[in-house]
C-alpha positions as CSV (number, residue, x, y, z in Angstrom):
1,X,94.5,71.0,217.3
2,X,96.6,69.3,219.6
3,X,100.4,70.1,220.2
4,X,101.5,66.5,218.8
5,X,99.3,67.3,215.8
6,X,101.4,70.9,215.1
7,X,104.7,69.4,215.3
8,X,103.8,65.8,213.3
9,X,102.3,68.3,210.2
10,X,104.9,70.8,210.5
11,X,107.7,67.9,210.0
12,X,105.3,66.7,207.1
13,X,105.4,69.8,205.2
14,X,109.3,70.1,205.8
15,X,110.0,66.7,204.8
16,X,107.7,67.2,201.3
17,X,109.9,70.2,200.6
18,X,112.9,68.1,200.8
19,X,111.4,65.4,199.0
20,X,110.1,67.7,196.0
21,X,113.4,69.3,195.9
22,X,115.9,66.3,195.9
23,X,113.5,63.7,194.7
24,X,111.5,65.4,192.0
25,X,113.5,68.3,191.1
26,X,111.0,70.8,191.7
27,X,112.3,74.4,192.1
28,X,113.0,75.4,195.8
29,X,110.3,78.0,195.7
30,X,108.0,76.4,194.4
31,X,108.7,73.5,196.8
32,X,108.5,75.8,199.5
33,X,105.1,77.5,198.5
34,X,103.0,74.2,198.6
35,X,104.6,72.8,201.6
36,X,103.2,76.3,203.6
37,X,99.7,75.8,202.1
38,X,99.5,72.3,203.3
39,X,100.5,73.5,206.7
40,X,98.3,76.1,207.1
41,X,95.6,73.7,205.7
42,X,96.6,71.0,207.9
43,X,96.6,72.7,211.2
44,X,93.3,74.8,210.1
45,X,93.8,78.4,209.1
46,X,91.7,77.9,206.7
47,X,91.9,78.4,202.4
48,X,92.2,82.5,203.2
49,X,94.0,82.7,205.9
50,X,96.4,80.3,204.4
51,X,96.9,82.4,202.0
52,X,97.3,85.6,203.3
53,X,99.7,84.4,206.1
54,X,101.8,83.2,202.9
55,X,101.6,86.6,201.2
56,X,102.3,88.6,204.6
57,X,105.0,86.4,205.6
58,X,106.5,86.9,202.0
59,X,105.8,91.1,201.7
60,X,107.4,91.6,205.5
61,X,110.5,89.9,205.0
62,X,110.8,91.8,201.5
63,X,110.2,95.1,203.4
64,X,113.1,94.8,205.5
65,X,115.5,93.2,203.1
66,X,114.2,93.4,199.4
67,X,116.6,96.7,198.5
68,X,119.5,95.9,201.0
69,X,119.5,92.5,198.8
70,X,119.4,94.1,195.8
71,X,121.7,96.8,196.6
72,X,124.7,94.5,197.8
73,X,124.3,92.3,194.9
74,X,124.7,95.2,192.4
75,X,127.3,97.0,194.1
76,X,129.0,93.5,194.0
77,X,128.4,92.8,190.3
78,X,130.0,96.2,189.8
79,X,132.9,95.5,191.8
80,X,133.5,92.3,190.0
81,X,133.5,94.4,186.6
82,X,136.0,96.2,187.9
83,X,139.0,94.1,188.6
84,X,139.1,95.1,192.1
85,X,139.0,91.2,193.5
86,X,141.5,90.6,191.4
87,X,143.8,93.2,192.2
88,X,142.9,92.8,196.2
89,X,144.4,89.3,195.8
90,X,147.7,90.5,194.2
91,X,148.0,93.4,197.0
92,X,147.6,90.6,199.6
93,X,150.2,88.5,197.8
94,X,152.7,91.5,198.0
95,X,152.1,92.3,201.7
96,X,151.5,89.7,203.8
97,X,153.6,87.1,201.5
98,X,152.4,83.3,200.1
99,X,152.5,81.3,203.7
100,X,149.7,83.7,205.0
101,X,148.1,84.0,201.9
102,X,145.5,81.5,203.2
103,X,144.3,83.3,205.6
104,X,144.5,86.8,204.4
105,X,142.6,85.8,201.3
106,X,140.2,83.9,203.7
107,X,139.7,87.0,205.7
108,X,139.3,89.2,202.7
109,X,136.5,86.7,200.8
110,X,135.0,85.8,204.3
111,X,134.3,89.9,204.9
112,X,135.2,92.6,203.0
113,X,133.7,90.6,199.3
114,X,130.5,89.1,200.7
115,X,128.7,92.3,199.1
116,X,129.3,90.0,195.4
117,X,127.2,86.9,194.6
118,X,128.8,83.7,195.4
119,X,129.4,81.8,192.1
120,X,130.4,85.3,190.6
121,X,133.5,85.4,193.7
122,X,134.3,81.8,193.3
123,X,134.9,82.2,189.4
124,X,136.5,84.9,189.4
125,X,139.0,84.3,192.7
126,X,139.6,80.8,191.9
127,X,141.8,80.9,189.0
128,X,143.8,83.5,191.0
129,X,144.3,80.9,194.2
130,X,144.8,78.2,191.7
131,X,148.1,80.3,190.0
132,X,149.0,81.0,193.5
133,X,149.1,78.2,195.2
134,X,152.5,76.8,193.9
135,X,154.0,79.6,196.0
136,X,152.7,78.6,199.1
137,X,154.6,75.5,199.0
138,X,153.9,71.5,199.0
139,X,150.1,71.9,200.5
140,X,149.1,75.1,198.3
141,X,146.6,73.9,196.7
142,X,144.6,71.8,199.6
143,X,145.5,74.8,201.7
144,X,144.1,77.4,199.1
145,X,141.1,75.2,198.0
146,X,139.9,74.8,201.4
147,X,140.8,78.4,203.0
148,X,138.7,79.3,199.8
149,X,135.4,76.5,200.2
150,X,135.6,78.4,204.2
151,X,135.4,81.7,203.4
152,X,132.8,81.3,200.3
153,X,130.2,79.9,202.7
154,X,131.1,81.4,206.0
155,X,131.0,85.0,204.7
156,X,127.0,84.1,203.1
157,X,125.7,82.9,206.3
158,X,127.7,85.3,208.8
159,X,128.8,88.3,207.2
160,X,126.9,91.5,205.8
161,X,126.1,92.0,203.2
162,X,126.1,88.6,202.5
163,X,122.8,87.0,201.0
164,X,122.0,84.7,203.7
165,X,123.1,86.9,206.5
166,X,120.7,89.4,205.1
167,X,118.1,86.8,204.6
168,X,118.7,85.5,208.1
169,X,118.6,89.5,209.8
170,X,115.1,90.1,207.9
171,X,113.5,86.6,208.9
172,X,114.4,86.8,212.6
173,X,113.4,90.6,212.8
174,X,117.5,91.5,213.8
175,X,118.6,94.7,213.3
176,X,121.5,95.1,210.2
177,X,123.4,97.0,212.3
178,X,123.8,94.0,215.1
179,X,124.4,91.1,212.8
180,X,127.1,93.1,210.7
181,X,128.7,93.8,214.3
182,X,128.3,89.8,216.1
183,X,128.5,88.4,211.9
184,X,132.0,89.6,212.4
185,X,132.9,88.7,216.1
186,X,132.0,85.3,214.6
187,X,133.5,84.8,211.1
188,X,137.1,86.6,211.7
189,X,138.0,83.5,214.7
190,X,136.0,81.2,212.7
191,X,138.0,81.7,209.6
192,X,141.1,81.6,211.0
193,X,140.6,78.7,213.6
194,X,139.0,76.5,210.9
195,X,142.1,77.0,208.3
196,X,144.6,76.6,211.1
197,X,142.8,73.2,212.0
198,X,142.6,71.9,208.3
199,X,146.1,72.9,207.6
200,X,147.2,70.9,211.2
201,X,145.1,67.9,209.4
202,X,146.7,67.8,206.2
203,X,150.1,68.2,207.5
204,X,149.6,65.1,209.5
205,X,149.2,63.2,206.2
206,X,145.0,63.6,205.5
207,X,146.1,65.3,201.9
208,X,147.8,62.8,199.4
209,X,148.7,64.8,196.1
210,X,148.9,61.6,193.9
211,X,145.3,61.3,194.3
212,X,143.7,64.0,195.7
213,X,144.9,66.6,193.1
214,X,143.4,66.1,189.3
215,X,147.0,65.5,187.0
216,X,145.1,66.2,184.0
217,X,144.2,69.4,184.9
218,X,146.0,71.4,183.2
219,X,147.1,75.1,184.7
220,X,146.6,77.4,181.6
221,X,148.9,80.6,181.7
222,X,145.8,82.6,181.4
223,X,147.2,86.4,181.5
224,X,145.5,89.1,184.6
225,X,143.6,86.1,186.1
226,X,141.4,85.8,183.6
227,X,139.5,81.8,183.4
228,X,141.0,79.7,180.4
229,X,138.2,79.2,177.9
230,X,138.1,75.7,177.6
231,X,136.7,74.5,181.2
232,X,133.5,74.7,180.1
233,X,132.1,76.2,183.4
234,X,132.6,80.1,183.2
235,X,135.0,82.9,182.0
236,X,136.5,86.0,184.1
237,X,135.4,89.3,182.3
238,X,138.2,91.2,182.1
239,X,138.3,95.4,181.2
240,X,139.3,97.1,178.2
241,X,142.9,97.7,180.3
242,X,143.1,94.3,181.2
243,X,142.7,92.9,177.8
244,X,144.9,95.9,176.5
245,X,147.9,94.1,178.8
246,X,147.6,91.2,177.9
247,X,148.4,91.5,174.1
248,X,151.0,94.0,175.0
249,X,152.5,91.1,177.0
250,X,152.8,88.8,173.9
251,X,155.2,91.3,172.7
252,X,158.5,90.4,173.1
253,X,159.7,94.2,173.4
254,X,158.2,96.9,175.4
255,X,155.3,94.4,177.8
256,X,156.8,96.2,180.6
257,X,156.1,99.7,179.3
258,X,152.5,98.8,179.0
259,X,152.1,96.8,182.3
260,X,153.4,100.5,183.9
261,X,151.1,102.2,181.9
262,X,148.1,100.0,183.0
263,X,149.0,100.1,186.2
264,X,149.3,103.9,186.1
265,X,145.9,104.4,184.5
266,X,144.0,102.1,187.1
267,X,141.7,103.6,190.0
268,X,143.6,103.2,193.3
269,X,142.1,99.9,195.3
270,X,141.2,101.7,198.3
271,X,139.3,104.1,196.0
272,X,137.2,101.0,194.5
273,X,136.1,99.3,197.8
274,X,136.1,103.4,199.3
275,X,132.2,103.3,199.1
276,X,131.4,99.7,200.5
277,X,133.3,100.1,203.6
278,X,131.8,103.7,203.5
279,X,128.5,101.6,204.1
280,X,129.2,98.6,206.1
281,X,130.8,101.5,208.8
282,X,127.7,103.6,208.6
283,X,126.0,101.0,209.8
284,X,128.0,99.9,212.4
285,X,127.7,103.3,213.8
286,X,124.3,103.2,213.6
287,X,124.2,100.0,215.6
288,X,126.8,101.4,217.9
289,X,124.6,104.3,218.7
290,X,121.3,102.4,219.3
291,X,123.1,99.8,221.4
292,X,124.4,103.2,223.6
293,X,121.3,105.0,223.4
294,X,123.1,107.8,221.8
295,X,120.5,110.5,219.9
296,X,122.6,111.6,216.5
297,X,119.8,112.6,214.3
298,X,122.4,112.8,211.2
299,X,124.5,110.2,212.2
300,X,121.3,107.6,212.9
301,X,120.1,108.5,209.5
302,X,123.1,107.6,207.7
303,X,123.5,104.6,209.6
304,X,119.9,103.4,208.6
305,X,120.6,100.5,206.2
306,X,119.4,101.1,203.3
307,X,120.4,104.6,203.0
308,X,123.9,103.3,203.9
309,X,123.6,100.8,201.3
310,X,122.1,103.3,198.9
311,X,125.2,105.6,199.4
312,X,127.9,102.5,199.2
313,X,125.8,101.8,195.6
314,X,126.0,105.6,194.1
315,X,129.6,105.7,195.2
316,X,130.3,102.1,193.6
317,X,129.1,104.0,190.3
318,X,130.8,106.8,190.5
319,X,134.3,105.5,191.1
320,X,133.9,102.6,189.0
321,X,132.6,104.8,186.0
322,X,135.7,106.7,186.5
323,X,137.4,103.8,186.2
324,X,136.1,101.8,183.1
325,X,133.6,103.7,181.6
326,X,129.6,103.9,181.9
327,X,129.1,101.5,179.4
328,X,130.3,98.5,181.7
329,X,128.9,99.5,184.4
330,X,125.7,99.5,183.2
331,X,126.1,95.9,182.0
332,X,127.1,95.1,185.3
333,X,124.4,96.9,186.8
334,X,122.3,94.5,184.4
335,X,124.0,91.1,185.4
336,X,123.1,92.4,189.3
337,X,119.4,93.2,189.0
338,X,119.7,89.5,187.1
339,X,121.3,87.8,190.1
340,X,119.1,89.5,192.6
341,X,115.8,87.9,191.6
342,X,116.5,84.6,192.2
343,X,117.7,85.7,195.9
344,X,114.7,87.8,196.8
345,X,112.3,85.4,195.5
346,X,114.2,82.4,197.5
347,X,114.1,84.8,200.8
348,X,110.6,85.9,200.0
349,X,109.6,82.2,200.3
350,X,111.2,81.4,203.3
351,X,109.6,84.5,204.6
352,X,106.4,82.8,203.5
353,X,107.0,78.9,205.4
354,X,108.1,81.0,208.9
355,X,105.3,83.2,208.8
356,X,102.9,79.7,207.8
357,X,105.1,77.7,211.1
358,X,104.5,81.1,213.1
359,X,100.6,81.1,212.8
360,X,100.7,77.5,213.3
361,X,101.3,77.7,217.1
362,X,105.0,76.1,216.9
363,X,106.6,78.9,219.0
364,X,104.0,78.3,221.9
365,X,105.0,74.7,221.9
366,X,108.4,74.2,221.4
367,X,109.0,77.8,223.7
368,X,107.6,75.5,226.5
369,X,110.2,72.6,225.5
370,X,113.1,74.7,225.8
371,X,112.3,77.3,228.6
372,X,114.8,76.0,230.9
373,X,117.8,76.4,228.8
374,X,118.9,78.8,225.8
375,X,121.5,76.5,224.7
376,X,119.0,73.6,223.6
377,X,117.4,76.2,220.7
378,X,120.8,77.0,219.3
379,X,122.1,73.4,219.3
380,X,118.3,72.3,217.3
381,X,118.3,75.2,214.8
382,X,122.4,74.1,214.0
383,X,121.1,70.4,214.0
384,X,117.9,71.1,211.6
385,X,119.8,73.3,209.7
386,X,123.0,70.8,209.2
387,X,120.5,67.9,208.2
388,X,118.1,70.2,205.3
389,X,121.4,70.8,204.1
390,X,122.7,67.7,203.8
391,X,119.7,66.7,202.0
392,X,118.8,69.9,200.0
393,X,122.5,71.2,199.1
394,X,121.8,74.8,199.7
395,X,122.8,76.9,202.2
396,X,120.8,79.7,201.8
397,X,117.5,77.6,201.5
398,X,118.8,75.7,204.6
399,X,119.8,78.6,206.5
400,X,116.6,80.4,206.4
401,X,114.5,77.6,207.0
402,X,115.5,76.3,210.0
403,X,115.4,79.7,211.2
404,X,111.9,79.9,210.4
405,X,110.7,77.0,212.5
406,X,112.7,77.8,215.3
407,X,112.1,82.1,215.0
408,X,108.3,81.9,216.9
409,X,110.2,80.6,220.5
410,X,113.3,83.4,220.4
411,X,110.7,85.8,222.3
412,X,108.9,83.4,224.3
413,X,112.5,82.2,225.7
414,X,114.1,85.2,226.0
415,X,117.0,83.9,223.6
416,X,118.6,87.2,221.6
417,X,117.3,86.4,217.9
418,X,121.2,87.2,216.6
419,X,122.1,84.2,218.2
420,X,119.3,82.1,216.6
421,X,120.2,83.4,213.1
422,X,124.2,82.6,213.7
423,X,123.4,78.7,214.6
424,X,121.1,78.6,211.7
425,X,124.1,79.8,209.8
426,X,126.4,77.4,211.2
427,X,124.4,74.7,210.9
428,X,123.9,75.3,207.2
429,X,127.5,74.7,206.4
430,X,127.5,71.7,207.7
431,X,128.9,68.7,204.8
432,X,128.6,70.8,201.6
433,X,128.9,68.2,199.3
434,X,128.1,66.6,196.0
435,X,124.8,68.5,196.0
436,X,126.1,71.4,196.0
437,X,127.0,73.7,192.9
438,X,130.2,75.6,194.7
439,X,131.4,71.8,195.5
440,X,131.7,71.1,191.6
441,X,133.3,74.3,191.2
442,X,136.0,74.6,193.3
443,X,136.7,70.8,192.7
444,X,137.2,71.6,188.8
445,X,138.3,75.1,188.9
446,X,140.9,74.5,191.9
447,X,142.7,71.2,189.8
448,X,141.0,68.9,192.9
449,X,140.0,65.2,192.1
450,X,136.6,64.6,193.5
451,X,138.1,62.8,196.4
452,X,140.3,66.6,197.1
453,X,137.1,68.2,197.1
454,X,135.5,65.8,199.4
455,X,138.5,66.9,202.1
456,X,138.8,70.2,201.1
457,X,135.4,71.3,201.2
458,X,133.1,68.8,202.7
459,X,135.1,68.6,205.8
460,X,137.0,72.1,205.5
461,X,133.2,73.7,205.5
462,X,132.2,71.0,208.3
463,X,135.0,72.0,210.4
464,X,133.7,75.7,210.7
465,X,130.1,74.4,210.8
466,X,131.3,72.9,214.5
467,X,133.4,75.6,215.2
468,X,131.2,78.7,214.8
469,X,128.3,76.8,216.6
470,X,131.4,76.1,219.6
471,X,131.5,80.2,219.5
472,X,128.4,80.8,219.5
473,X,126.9,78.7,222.6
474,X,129.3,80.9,224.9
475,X,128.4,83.8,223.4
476,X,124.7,82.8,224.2
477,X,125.5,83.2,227.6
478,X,127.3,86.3,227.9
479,X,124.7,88.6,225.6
């Protein structure tokens, strides 16, 4: 089949996705699945090979991220049972005070949180930047809502063990190790340049309060930052010490004799989020030592993954069962393994479309397009990525397909496969907008009109799209 032939089929069976999914509603995966069997049929693999390129592609990218998915998630979901989030926020508050509250909760959501599924982190930490942003001052709550809408979807794409990161790592054949260490490089200046930039803008006039904040919103004193009842979108589960605070707090006598005692009877932060950064440094040193060449039997063991991972998880269990009991955190153990399957299956299928474009011949082709240069790939996969997401509205699904079709040519350029899953990422933030489930959210549970949301998130998360793919293209040429 000729080259023209490859690439007009291939942009059939990516534009039918697209279709499916925002035209006809049909679910992703399954969206997914039939556009990778008329691809293989159209370029002529042939019924079996079709199919078996759809079930390798699928098994290979669950072999090298399946648990590391499942264990993030559920070390997240137990986390969030915990209270630690919330209690992180306050600390933050204390220390670094409300003007650089912004970025410090950026920072924190953008890294140190990515191991907890996204609409769990947004529910939970937005009626905590909502209370807080009176304190910052006239802009608190564009400033909060957007520093928020940055780090939510940076951290996913950029930072392990964020879903997409992970999903991006096991598609493109990068070791965890390497995007955990250039995931960082990338999200910390992104973060901060892209809420510095957005706060410049609103300053200059691009927020109007009168009509970019929702007036009949109304801010419920909802005690420990749990989510007022009524807002018909989710509630914060609070623990049996949280819920034993707030009724001592209606009390008119004695509220601060219980607040101590709380407070006393709570597991020390750095003891809750003790195991996960246990983890994410294991396998930084594990990446440290391959990049050095450096033979550490115990220490390379350790650092492998999933036994990090596995280690982060047992501790998460531990400490938190210490903390509210074993019945909790086997429900949140529950919720995790609940959250997880619609991840892995998502991943599995993108697996499955990049394994369909591989056999397909793409990489041949488009490697001799872009031989010349290894800024051309990174600018495409951004592009490709920006417009699926503009259309499809998810960032994940965006994310890893781009990387798919682009994946076959990182070898036959020479271009580090990292770099090809960053620009996939950045590109994937690109106009998150009404399409988009975390748009809704942080629109109602921030108090944004929908006109807020459209500045605070639409352009806050396009903002960061630009800048991490202005980051990246110079790092292309120094690694």
């Amino acid at each position: 089949m000729s080259d023209i032939a490859v690439l007009i089929n291939t942009a059939v069976a990516v534009l039918a996705a697209v279709l499916l999914i925002v035209r006809f509603r049909v679910n992703p995966v399954i969206s997914l699945i039939l556009a990778s069997v008329y691809l293989g049929l159209a370029v002529g693999l042939g019924v079996e090979e079709t199919v078996k390129t759809i079930t390798g592609g699928f098994g290979e990218i669950m072999v090298d991220v399946g648990l590391l998915i499942a264990f993030g998630v559920l070390m997240g979901s137990i986390l969030n049972q915990s209270g630690a989030i919330r209690r992180l926020v306050e600390h933050l508050l204390k220390t670094f005070g409300p003007k650089r509250l912004p970025y410090t909760m950026g920072l924190a959501i953008g890294t140190v949180l990515q191991s907890i599924f996204l609409d769990v982190l947004l529910v939970i930490s937005a009626p905590l930047a909502r209370k807080l942003a009176p304190k910052i001052g006239k802009l608190g709550t564009a400033r909060m809502a957007t520093a928020m809408a940055i780090a939510l979807e940076c951290g996913i794409v950029f930072t392990v063990p964020g879903v997409a990161s992970l999903a991006l790592a096991g598609l493109l054949n990068v070791p965890l190790g390497k995007m955990l260490l250039f995931g960082l490089l990338l999200v910390i200046p992104t973060i901060i340049i892209s809420i510095a930039i957005m706060t410049f803008l609103f300053r200059r006039g691009f927020w109007n309060e009168a009509k970019d904040e929702d007036h009949t919103f109304v801010a419920e004193e909802d005690s420990e930052g749990e989510e007022p009842a009524d807002n018909g979108l989710a509630s914060v589960p609070t623990t049996n010490n949280e819920r034993g605070a707030t009724a001592s707090s209606a009390q008119p006598a004695g509220g601060s004799v219980a607040v101590v005692e709380r407070e006393r009877k709570e597991a020390p932060l750095l003891l809750l989020f003790a195991p996960l950064l246990t983890s994410l440094l294991l396998i930084g040193a594990g990446a440290i030592l391959e990049i050095f060449e450096i033979q550490l039997p115990w220490l390379q063991l350790l650092g492998e993954p999933v036994i990090a991972l596995l280690i982060g998880l047992i501790g998460t269990c531990l400490v938190t069962r210490a903390a509210i009991g074993q019945k909790k955190v086997e429900e949140a153990i529950a919720v995790g393994f609940k959250e997880s399957g619609q991840i892995l299956i998502l991943t599995g299928v993108g697996g499955s479309l990049a394994a369909t474009v591989a056999a397909a011949g793409l990489g041949d082709i488009l490697g001799g397009f872009f031989s010349a240069s290894t800024v051309a790939p990174l600018l495409v996969v951004w592009a490709i990525a920006a417009v699926l997401h503009i259309a499809v509205g998810s960032v994940t699904l965006s994310a890893i397909t781009a990387a798919g079709l682009l994946a076959p040519i990182a070898p036959a350029i020479g271009l580090d496969p990292v770099l090809l899953a960053l620009a996939a990422g950045a590109g994937s933030l690109f106009m998150v907008h009404v399409t988009s489930n975390t748009f809704w959210l942080l629109q109602s549970l921030l108090g944004q009109s929908v006109r807020g949301a459209l500045k605070s998130v639409t352009v806050g998360v396009s903002v960061a799209s630009v800048v991490a793919i202005l980051l990246i293209l110079p790092m292309s040429l120094l690694f």
